[in-house]
N, C-alpha and C positions, 0 to 999 in steps of 0.2 A: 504494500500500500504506500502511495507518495504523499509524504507530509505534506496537507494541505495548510493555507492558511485561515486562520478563526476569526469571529466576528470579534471578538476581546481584543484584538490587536491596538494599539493606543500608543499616540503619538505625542502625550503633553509632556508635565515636567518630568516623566519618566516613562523614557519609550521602552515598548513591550512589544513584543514578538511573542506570539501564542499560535503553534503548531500540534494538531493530531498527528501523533504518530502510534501506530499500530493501534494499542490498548489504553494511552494514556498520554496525557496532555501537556506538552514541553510548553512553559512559558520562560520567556529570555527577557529580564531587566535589563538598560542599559543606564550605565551614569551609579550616582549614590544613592546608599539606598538610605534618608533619613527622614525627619520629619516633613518635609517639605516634600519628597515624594512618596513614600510610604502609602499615601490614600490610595494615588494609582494604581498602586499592586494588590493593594485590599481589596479595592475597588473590582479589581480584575479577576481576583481571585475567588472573592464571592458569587461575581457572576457565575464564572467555570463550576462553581458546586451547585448552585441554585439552580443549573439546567443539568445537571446528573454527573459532572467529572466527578470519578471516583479515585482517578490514580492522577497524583499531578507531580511533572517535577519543574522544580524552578532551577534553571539554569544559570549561575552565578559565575562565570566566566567573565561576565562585562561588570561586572560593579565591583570598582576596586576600595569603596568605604561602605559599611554599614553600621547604624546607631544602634540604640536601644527599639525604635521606635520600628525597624524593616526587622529586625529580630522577634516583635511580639508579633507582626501581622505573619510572618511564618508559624509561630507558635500558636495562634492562633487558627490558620487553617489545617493545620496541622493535628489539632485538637476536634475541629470540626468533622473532618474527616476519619480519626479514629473511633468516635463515635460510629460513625456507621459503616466502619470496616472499610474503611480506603485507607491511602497511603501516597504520604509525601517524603520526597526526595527532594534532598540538595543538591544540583551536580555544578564540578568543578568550579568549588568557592576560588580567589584569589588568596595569597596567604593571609594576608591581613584579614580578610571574612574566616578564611579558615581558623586563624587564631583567634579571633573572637568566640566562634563555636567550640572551639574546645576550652577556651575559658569561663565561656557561661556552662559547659557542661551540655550543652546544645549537642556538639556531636556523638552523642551517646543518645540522643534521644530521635533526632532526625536520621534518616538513609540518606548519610553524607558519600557521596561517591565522585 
């Protein structure tokens, strides 16, 4: 199946890239991920569960800063999701995202890959 592109694609303060691939839904921030963009990705990421994504991963390859604030909204769908037996992934954090999640203790809890 060729990753198509999805209606959640979004182009404000924090472009999003959100592709179907096979079973589950790649979404790609680009830029930081903090208070200031964080709604986008919430935003984005509510929608994807609100129309039945079950499996999402958020691909962090482009976002070389993350706060407090794009940590809860992962934690947050992340929480949504395990309630109803879905599952999120983080793929390929930046170091500096990656060291964050291991010092909140975050990569023990996400499918950090």
């Amino acid at each position: 199946m060729n990753p198509s592109r999805h209606p959640f694609d979004h182009r404000g303060p924090l472009p999003l890239e959100v592709e179907r691939e096979r079973s589950h839904v790649v979404v790609r921030p680009v830029g930081d991920l903090d208070a200031a963009s964080s709604p986008a990705l919430r935003s984005c990421l509510a929608g994807l569960l609100d129309s039945g994504a079950d499996d999402l991963v958020v691909e962090l390859g482009a976002v070389p800063f993350c706060d407090s604030t794009g940590l809860g909204v992962l934690v947050g769908a992340h929480r949504r999701l395990a309630v109803s037996g879905g599952h999120l992934a983080v793929g390929h954090p930046l170091p500096p995202v990656r060291h964050l999640l291991e010092i909140s203790g975050l990569d023990r809890v996400f499918d950090v890959r």
